[in-house]
N, C-alpha and C positions, 0 to 999 in steps of 0.2 A: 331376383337377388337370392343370393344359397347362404344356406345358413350351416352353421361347422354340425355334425354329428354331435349329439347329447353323449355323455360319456353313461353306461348306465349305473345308476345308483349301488355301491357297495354292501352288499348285503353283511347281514352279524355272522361272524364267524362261528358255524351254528359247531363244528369242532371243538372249538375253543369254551364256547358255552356250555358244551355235554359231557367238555372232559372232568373226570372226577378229582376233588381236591384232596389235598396231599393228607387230610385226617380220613377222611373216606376209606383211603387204598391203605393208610397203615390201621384202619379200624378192622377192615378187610382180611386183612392178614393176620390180626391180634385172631379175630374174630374165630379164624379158620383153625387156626394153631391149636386154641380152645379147645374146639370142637374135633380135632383131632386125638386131643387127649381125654375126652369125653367129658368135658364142663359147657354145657352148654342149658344157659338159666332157663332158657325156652323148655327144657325138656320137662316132663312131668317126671322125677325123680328123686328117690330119699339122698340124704347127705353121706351116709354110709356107702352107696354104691359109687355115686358120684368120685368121693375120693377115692375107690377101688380102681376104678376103670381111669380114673387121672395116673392111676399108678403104674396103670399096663398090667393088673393084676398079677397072678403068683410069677408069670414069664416076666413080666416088667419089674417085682421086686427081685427076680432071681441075677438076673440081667444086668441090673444097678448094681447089684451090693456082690455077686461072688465073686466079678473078677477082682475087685478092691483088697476083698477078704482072703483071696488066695495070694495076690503078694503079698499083704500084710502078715498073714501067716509064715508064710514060708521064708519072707524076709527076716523077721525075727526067731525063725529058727535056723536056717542058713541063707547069713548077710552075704556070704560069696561061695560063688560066682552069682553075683547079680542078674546073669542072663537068668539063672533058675528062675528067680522068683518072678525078673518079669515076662520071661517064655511062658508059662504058665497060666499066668494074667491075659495076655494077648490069647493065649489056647483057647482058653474057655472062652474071650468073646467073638470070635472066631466061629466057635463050635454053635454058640446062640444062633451067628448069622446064617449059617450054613443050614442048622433047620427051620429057621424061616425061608429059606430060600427054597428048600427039600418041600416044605410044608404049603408053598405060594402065595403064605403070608407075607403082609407088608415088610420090609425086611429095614426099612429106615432106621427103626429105634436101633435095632443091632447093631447094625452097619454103623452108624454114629457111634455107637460107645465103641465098635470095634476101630474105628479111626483115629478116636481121640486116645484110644487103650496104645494103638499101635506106634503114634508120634511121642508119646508120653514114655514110650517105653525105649523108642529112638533118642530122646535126649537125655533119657537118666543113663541109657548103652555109653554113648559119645562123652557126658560129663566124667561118667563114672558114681554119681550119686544118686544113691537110691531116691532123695527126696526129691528129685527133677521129675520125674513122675506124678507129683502133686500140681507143676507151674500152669499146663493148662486149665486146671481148677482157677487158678487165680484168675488170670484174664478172663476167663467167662464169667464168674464171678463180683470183679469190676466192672464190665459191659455193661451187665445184666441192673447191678446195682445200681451204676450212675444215671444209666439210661430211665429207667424207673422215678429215683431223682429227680431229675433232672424236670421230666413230664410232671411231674406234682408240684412244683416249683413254679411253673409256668405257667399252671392251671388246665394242662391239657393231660392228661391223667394218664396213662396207658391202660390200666384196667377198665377206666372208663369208656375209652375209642374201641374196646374190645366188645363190653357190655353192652354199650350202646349201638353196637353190629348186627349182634347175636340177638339183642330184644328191637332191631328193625326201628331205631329210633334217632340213629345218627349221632348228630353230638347236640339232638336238641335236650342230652340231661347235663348241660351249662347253663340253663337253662334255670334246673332245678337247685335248688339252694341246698336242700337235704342231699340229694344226691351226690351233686359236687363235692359236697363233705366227706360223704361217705369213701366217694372213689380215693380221695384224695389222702386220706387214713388209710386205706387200703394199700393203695400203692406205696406210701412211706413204711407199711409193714413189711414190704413187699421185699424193700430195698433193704432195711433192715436187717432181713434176714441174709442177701449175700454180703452184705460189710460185716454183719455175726459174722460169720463162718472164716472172712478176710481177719478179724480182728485177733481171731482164736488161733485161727494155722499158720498165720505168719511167721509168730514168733518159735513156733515149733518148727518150722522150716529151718528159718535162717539158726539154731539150736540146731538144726540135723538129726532132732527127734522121729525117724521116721515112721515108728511103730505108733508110739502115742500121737503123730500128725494121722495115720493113717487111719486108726481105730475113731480119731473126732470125725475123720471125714465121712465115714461111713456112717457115725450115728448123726450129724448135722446134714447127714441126705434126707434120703427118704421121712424120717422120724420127726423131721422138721416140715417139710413139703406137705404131709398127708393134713396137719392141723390147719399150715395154713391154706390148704386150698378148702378146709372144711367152715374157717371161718368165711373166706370168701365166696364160697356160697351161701351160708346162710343169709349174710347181708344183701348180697343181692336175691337172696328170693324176697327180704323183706322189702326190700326199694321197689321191688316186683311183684307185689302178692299174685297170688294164681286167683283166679275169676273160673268159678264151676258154671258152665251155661247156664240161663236162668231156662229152666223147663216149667214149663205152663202148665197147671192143672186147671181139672175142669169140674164142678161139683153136678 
């Protein structure tokens, strides 16, 4: 008598088991972005440099703030031809990129503000209004905000899936009651500050204010970013104190 073949037993889809979860890969990513702009709590490092090097130092605040400064200038000293002020704006981020490229430094940060310089300057050409110039402010600014939002809301933090990357600890600080607080303050500060910034230039926009929209924008950048990345670090170094190895004496 024959008996049917045994079919073999299905093993666990060891794939599916090892693939990382979807707080993992965006903690991953917070995490890297970080560390890219040089916030990273692991590091042994004072608050002062920290928010320097968040800044991109003197290339990173020159980089932010002149081509803003150079249409705002020049717009309110000659509003037309429009091209002036904002050919000039695009020049100079332009000219950023080009020695980063010369120099075979990263050239990303450039490159980005030269992009968003260069569309920004494509819609206020085609409108005809200088204040089109500001619109991709808003939309990153909403993103950036809701998104933020949104994760504190939820209990899944963004600053926390970042922190918790960078300190090697996952999202076991949901875990932590203090912590969870913490983040979660953090992030609504976070957000805060791009609806600030939506609550103040809007109404100066749709006004067609574009000097006084321009001159908030530039002091609601940087002057705003450098505190709050100063507060965020110090809470998290407190969430994280630093541990000096214990060294052993011997009498």
């Amino acid at each position: 008598m024959s008996t049917a073949p045994q079919e073999p037993a299905h093993e666990p889809d060891e794939t599916a088991q090892d693939a990382p979860s979807t707080s993992a890969v965006l903690g991953a990513a917070l995490g890297s972005a970080a560390q890219r702009l040089g916030i990273d709590p692991a590091a042994q490092e004072s608050t002062g440099h920290v928010v320097w090097k968040a800044m991109g130092g003197w290339r990173g605040v020159l980089e932010s703030v002149l081509p803003s400064l150079a249409f705002v200038v020049l717009y309110t000293i000659v509003p037309e031809p429009l091209w002036l002020s904002l050919g000039v704006s695009v020049g100079i981020a332009a000219l950023f990129s080009l020695v980063r490229i010369l120099q075979k430094s990263p050239p990303s940060a450039a490159l980005g503000g030269l992009i968003a310089a260069g569309g920004a300057a494509a819609l206020a050409l085609w409108t005809g209004r200088g204040q089109e110039t500001f619109v991709p402010g808003f939309f990153t600014n909403s993103i950036y905000g809701a998104a933020l939002l949104i994760s504190a809301l939820v209990g899944w933090s963004l600053i926390g899936l970042a922190v918790g990357f960078l300190m090697q600890e996952g999202t076991a600080w949901r875990a932590d009651r203090r912590k969870r607080r913490a983040f979660f303050w953090l992030t609504i500060a976070w957000a805060s500050l791009f609806f600030l910034r939506l609550g103040v230039q809007l109404p100066l926009y749709f006004a067609g204010d574009v000097t006084t929209l321009g001159t908030l924008k530039i002091a609601m950048g940087l002057p705003l970013f450098a505190p709050m990345v100063a507060v965020t670090w110090l809470v998290v170094r407190a969430l994280y104190p630093r541990h000096a190895p214990a060294q052993e004496s011997s009498s």
